[in-house]
Backbone as XML, in Angstrom:
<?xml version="1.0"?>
<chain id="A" units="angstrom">
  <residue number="1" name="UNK">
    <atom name="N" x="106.829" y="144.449" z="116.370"/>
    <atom name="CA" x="108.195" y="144.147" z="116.014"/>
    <atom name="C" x="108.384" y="142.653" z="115.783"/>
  </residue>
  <residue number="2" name="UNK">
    <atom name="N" x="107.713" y="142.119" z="116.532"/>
    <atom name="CA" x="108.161" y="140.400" z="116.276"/>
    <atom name="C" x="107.239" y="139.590" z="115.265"/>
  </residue>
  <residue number="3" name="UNK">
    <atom name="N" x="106.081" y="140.375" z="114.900"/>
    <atom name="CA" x="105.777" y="139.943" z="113.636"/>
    <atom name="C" x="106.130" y="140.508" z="112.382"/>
  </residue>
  <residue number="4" name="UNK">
    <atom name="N" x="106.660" y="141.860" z="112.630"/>
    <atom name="CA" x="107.073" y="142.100" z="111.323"/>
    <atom name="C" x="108.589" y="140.977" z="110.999"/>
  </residue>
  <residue number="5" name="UNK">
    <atom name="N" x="109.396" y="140.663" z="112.034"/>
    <atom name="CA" x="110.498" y="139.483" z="111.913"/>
    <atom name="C" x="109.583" y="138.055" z="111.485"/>
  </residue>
  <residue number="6" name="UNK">
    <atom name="N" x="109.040" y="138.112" z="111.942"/>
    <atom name="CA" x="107.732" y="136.464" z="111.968"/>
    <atom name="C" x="107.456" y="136.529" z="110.254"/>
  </residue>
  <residue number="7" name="UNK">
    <atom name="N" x="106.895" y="137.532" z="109.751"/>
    <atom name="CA" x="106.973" y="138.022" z="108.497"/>
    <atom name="C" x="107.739" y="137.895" z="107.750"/>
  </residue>
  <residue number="8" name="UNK">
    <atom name="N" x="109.015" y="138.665" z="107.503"/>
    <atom name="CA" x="110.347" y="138.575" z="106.965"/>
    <atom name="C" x="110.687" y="136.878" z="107.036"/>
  </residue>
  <residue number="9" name="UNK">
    <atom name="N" x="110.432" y="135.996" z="107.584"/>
    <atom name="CA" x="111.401" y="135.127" z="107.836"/>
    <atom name="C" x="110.144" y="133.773" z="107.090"/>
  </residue>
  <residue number="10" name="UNK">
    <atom name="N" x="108.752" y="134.400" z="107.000"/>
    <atom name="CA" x="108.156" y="133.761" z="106.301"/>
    <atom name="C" x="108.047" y="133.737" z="104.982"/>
  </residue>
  <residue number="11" name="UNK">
    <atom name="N" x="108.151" y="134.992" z="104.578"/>
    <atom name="CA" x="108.592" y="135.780" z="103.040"/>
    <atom name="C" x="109.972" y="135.301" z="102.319"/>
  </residue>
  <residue number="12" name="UNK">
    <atom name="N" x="110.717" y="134.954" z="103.068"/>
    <atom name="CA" x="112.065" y="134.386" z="102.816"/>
    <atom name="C" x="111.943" y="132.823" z="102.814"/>
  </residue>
  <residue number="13" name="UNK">
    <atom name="N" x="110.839" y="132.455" z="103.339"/>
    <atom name="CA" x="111.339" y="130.843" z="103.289"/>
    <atom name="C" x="109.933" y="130.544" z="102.061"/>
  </residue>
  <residue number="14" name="UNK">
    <atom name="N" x="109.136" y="131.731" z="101.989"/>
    <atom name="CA" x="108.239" y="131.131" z="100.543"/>
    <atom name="C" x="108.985" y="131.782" z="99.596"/>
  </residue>
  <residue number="15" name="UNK">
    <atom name="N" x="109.688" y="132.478" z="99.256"/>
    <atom name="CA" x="110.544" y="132.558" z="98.363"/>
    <atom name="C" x="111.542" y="131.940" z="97.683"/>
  </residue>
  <residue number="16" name="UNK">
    <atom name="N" x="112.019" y="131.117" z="98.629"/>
    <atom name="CA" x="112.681" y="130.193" z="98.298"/>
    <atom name="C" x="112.348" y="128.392" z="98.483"/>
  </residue>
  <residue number="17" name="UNK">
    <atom name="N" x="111.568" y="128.126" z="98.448"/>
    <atom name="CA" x="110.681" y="127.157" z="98.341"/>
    <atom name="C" x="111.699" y="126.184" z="97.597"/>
  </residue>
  <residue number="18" name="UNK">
    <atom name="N" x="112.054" y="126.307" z="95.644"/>
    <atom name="CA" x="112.714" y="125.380" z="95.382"/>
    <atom name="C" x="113.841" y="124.778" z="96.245"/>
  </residue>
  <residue number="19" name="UNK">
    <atom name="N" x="114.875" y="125.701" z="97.091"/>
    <atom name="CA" x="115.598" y="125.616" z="97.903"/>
    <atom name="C" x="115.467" y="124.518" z="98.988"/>
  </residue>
  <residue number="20" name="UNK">
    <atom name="N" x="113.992" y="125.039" z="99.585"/>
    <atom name="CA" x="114.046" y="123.811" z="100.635"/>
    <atom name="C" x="113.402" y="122.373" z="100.058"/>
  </residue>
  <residue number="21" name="UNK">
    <atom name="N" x="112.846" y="122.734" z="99.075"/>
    <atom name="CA" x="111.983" y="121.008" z="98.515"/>
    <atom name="C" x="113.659" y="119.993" z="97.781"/>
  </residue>
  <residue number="22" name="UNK">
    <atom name="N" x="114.649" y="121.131" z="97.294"/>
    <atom name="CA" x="115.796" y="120.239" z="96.808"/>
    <atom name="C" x="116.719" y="119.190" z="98.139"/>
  </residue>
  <residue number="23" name="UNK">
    <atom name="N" x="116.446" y="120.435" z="98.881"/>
    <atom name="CA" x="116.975" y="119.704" z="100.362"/>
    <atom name="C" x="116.317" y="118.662" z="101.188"/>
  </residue>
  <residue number="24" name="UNK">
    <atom name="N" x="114.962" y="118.667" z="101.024"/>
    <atom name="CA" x="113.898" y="117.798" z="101.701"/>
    <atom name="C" x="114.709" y="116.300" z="100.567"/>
  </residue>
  <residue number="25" name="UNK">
    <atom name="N" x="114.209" y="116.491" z="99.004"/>
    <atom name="CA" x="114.542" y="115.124" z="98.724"/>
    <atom name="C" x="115.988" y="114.923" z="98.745"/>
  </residue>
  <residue number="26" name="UNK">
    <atom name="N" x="116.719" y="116.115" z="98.684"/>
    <atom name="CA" x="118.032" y="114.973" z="98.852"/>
    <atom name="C" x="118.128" y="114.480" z="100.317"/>
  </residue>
  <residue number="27" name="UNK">
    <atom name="N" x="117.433" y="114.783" z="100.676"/>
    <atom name="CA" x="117.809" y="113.960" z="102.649"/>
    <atom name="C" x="117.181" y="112.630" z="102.502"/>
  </residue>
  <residue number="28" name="UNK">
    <atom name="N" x="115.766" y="112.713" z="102.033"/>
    <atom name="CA" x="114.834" y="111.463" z="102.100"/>
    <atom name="C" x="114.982" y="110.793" z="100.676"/>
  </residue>
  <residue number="29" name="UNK">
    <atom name="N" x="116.125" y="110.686" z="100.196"/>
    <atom name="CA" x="115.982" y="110.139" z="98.278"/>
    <atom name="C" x="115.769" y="108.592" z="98.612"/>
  </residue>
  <residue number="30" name="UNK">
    <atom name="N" x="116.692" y="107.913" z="99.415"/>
    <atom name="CA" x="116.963" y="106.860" z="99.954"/>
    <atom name="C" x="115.182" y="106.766" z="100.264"/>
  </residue>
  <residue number="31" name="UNK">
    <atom name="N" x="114.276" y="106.512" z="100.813"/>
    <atom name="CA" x="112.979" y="106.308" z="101.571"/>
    <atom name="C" x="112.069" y="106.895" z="100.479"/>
  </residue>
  <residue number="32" name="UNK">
    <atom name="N" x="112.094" y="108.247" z="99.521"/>
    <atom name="CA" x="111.180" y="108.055" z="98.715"/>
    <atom name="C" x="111.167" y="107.165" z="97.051"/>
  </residue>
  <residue number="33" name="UNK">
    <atom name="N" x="112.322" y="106.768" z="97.142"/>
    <atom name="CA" x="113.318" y="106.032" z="96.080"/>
    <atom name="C" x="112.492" y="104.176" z="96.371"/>
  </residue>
  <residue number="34" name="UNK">
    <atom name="N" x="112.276" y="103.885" z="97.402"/>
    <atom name="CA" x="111.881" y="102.708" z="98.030"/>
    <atom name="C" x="110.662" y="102.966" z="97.868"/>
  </residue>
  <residue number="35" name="UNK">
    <atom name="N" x="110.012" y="103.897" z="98.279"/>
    <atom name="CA" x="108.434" y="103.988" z="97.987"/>
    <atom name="C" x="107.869" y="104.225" z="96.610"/>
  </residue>
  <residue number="36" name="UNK">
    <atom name="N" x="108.636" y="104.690" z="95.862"/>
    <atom name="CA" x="108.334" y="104.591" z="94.302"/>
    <atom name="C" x="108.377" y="103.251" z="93.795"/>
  </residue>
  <residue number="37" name="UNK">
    <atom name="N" x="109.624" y="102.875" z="94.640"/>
    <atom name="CA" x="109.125" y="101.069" z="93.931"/>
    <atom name="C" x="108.290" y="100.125" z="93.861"/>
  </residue>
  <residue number="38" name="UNK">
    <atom name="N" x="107.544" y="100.593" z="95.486"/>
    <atom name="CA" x="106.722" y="99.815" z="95.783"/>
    <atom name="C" x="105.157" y="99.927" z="95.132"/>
  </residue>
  <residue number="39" name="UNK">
    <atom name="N" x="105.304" y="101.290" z="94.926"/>
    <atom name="CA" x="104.317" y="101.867" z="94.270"/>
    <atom name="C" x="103.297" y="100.963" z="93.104"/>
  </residue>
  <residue number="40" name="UNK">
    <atom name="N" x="102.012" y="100.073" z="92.779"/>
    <atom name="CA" x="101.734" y="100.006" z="91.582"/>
    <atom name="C" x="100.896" y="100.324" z="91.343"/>
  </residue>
  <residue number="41" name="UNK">
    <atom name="N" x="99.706" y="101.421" z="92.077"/>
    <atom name="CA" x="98.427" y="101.774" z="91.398"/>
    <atom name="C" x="98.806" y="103.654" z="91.816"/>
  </residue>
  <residue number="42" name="UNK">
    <atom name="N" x="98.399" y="104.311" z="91.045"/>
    <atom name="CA" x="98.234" y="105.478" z="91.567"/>
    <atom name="C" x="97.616" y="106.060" z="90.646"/>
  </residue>
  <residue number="43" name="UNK">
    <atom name="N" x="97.497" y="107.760" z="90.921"/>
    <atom name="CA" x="96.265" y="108.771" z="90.490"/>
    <atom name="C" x="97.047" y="109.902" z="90.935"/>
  </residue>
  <residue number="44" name="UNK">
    <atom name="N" x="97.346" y="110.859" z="89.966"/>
    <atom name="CA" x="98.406" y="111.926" z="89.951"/>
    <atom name="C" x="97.190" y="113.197" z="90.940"/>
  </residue>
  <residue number="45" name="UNK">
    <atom name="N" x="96.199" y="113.508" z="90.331"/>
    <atom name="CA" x="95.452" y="114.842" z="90.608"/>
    <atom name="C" x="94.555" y="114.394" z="91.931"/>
  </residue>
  <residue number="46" name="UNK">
    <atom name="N" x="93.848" y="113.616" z="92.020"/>
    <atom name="CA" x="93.187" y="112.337" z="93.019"/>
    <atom name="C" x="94.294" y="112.425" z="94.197"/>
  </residue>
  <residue number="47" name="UNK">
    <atom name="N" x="95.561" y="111.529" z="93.701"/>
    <atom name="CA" x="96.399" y="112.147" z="95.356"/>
    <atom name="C" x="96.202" y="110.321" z="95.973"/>
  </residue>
  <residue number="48" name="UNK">
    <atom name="N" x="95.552" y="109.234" z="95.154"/>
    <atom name="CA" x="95.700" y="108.230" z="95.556"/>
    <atom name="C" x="96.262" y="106.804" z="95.454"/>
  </residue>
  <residue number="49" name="UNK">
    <atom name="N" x="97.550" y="106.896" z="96.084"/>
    <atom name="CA" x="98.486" y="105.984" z="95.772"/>
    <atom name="C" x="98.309" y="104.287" z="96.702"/>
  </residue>
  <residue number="50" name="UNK">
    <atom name="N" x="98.256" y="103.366" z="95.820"/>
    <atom name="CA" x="98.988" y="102.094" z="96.929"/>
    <atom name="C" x="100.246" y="101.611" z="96.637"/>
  </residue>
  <residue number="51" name="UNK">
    <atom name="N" x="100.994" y="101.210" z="97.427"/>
    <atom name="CA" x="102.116" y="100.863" z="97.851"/>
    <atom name="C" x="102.602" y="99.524" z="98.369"/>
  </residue>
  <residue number="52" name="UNK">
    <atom name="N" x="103.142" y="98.720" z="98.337"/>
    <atom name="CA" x="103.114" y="96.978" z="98.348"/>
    <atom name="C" x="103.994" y="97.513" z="100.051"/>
  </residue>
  <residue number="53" name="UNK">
    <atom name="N" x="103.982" y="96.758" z="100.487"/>
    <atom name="CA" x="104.453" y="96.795" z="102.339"/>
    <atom name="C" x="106.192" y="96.014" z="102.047"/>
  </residue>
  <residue number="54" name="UNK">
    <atom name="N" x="106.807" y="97.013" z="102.316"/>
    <atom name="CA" x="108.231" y="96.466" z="102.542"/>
    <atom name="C" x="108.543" y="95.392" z="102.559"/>
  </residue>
  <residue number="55" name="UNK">
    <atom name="N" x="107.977" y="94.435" z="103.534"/>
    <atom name="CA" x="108.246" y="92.449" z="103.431"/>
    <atom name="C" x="108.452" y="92.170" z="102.154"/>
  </residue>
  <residue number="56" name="UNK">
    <atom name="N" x="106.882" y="92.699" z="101.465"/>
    <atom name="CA" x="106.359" y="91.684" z="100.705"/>
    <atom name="C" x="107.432" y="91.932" z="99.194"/>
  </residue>
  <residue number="57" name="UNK">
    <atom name="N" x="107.889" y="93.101" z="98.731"/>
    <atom name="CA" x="108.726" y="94.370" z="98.102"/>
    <atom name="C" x="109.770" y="92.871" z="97.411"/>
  </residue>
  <residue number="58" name="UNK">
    <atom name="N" x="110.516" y="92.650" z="98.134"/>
    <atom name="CA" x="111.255" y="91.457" z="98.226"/>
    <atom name="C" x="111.026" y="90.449" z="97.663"/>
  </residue>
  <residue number="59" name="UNK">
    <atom name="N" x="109.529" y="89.578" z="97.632"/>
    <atom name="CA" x="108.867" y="89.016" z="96.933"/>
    <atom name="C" x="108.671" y="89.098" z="95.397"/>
  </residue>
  <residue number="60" name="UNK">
    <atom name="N" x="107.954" y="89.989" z="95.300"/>
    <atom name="CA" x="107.453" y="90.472" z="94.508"/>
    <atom name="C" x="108.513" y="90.985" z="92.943"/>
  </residue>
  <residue number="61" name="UNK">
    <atom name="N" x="109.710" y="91.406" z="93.341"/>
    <atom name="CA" x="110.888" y="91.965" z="92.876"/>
    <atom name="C" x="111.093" y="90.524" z="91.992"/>
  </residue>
  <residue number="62" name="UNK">
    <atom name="N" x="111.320" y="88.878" z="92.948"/>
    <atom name="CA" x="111.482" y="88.042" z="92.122"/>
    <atom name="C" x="110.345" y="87.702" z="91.431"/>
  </residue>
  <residue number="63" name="UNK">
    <atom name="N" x="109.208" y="88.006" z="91.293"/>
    <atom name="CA" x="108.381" y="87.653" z="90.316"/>
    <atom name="C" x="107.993" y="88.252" z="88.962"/>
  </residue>
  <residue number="64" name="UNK">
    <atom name="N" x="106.985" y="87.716" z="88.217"/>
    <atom name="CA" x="107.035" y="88.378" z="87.277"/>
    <atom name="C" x="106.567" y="89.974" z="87.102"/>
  </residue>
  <residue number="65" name="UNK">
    <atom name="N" x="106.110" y="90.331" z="88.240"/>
    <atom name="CA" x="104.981" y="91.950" z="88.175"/>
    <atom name="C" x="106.001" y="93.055" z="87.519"/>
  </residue>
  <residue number="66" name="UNK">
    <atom name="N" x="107.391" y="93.036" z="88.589"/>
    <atom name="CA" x="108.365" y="93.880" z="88.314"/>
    <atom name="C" x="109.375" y="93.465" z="87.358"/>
  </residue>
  <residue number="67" name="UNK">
    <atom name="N" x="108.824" y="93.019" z="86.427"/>
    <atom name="CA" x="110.510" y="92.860" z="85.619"/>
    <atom name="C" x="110.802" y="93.711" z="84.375"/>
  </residue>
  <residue number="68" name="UNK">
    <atom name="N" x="111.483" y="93.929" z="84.344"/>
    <atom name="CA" x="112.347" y="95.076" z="83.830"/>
    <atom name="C" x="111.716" y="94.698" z="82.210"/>
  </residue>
  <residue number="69" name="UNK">
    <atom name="N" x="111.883" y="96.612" z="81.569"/>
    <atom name="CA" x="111.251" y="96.017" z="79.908"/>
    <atom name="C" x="111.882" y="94.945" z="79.073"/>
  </residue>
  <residue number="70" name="UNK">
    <atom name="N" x="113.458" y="95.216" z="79.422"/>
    <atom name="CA" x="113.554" y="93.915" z="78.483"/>
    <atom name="C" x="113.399" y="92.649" z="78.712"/>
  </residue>
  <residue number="71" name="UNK">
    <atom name="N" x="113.248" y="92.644" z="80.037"/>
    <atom name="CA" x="112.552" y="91.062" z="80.268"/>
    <atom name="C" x="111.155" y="90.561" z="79.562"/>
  </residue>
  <residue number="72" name="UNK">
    <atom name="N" x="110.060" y="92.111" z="79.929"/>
    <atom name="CA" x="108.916" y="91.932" z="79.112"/>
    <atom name="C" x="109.272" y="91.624" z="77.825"/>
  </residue>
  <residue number="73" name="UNK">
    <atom name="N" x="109.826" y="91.953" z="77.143"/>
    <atom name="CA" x="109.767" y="92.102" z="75.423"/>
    <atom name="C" x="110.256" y="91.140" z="74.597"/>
  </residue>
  <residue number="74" name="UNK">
    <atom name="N" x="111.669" y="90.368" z="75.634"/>
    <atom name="CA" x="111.808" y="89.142" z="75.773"/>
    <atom name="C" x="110.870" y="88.015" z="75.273"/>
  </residue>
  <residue number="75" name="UNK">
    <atom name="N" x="110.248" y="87.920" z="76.857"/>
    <atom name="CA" x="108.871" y="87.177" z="77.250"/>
    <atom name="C" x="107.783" y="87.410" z="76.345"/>
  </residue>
  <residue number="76" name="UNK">
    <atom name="N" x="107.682" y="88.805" z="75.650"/>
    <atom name="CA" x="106.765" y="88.571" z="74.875"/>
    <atom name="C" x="107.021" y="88.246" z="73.096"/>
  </residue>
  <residue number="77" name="UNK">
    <atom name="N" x="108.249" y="87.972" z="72.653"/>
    <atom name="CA" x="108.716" y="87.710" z="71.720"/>
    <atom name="C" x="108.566" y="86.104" z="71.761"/>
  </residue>
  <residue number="78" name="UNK">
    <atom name="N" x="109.100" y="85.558" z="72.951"/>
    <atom name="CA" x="108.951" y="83.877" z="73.055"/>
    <atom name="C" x="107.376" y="83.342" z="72.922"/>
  </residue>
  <residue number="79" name="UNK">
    <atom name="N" x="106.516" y="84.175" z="73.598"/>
    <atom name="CA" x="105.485" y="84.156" z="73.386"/>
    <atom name="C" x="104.511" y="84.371" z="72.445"/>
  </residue>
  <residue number="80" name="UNK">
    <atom name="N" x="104.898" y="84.974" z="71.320"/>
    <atom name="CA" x="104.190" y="85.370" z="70.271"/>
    <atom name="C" x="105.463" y="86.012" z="69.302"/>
  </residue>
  <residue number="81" name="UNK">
    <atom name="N" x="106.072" y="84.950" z="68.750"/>
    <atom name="CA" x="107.267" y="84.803" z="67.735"/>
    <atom name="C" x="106.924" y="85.270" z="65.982"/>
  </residue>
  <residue number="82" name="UNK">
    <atom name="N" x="105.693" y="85.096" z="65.534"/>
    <atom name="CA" x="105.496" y="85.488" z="64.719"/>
    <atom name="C" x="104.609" y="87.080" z="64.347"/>
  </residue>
  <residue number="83" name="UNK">
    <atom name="N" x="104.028" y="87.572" z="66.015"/>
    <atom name="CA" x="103.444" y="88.974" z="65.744"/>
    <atom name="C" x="105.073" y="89.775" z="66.220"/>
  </residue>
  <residue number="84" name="UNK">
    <atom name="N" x="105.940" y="89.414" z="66.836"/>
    <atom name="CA" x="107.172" y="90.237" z="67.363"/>
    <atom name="C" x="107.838" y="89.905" z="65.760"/>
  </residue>
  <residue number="85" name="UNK">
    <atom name="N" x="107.704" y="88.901" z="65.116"/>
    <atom name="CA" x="108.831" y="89.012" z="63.853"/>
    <atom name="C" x="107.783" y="89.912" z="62.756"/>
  </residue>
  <residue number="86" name="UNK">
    <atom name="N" x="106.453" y="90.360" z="62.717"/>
    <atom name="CA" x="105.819" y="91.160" z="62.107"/>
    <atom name="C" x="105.994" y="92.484" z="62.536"/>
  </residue>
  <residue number="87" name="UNK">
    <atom name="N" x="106.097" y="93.068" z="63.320"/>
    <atom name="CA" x="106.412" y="94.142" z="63.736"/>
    <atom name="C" x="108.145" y="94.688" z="64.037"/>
  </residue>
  <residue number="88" name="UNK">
    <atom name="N" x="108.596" y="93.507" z="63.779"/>
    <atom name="CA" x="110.075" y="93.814" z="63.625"/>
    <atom name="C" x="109.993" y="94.439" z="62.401"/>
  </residue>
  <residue number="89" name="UNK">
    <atom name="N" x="109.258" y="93.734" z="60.763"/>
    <atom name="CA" x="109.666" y="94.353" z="59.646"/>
    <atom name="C" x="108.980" y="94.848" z="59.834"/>
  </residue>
  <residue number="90" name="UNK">
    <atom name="N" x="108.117" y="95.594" z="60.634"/>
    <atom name="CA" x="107.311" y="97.704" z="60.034"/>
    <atom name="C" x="108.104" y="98.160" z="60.897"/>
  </residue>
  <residue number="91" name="UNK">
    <atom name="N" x="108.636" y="97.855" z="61.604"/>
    <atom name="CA" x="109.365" y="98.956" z="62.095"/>
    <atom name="C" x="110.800" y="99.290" z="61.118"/>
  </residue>
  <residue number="92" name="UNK">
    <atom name="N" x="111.104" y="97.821" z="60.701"/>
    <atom name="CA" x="112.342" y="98.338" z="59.802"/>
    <atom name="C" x="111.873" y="98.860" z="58.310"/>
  </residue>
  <residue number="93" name="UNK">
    <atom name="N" x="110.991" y="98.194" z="58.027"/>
    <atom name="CA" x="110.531" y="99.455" z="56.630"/>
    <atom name="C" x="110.335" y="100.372" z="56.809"/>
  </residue>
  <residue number="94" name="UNK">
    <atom name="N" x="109.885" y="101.309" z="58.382"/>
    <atom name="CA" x="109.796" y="102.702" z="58.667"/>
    <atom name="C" x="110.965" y="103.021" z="58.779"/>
  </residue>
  <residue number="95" name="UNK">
    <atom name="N" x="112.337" y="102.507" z="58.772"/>
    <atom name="CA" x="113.195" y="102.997" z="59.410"/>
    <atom name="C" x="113.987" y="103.309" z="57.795"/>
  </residue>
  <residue number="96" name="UNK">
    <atom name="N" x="113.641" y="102.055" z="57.080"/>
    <atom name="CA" x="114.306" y="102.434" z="55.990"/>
    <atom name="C" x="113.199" y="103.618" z="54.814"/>
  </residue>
  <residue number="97" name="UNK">
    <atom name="N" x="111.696" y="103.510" z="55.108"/>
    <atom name="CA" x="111.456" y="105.007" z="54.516"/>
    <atom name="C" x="112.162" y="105.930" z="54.786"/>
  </residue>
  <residue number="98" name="UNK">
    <atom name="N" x="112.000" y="106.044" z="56.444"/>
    <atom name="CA" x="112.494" y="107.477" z="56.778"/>
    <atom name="C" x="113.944" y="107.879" z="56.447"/>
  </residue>
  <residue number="99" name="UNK">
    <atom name="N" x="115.040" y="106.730" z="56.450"/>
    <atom name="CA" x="116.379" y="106.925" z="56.143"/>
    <atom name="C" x="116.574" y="107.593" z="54.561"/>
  </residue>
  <residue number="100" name="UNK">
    <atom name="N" x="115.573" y="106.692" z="53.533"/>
    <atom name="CA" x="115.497" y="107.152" z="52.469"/>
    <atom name="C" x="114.691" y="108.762" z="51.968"/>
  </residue>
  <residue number="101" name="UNK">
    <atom name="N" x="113.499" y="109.437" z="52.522"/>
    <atom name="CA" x="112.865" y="110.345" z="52.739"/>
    <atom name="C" x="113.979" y="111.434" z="53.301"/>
  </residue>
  <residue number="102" name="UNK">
    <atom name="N" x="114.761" y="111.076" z="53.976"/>
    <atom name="CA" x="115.908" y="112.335" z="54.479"/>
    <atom name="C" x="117.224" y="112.521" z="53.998"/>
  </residue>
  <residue number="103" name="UNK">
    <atom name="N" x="117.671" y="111.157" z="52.805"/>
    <atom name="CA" x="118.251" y="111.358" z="51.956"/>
    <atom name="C" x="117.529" y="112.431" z="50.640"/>
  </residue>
  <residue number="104" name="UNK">
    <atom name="N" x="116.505" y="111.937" z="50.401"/>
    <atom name="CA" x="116.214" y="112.866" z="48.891"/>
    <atom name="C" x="115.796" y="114.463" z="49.754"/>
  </residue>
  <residue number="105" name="UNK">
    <atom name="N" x="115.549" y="114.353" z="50.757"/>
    <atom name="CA" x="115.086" y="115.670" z="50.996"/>
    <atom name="C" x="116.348" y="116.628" z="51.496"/>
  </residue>
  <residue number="106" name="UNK">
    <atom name="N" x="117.745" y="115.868" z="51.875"/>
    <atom name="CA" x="118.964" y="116.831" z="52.007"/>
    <atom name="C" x="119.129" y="117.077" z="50.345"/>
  </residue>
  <residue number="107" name="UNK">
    <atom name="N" x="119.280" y="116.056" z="49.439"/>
    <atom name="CA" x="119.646" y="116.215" z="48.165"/>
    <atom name="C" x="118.938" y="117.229" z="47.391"/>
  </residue>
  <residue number="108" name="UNK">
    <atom name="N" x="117.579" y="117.279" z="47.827"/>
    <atom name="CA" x="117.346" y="118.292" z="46.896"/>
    <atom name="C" x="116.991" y="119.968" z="47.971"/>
  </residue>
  <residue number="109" name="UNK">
    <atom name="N" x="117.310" y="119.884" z="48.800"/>
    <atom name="CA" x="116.992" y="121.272" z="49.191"/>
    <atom name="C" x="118.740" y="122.223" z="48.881"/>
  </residue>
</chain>
């Protein structure tokens, strides 16, 4: 009798699995939200992550490792002004093929 309950109550909680993993992160979002930040080397299938140590988190935030893309793109425009103004026009001649390519192709279908 008390394993067939032991049973039932195991069958019910692997059944509902999404249920409890939504509840696990919304409790811990705050703590795994912090550990993603710290995060900069990892390996998805491997399972092997490093993680910068809370102190240092702080540090690091003002330097250059973590800065946000448009800071990179920024930084790398000041830095190389004439390959960022070359790739500005292919991207806008792709933009104006494609604008033009989806004009003639509404017009004539």
């Amino acid at each position: 009798m008390d394993h067939e309950v032991i049973l039932r109550y195991l069958e019910i909680i692997l059944r509902s699995w999404p249920l409890f993993i939504f509840v696990i992160l919304f409790t811990y979002k705050r703590y795994l939200s912090s550990l993603l930040e710290r995060v900069y080397k990892g390996s998805f299938y491997g399972a092997s992550f490093e993680a910068i140590p809370m102190i240092q988190k702080e540090k690091i935030h003002q330097g250059k490792y973590f800065n946000s893309p448009v800071d990179r793109v920024v930084e790398h425009i000041k830095n190389n002004p004439k390959e960022a103004f070359d790739e500005y026009v292919k991207v806008y001649k792709y933009y104006i093929y494609l604008k033009e390519f989806f004009i003639l192709y509404l017009a004539l279908k």
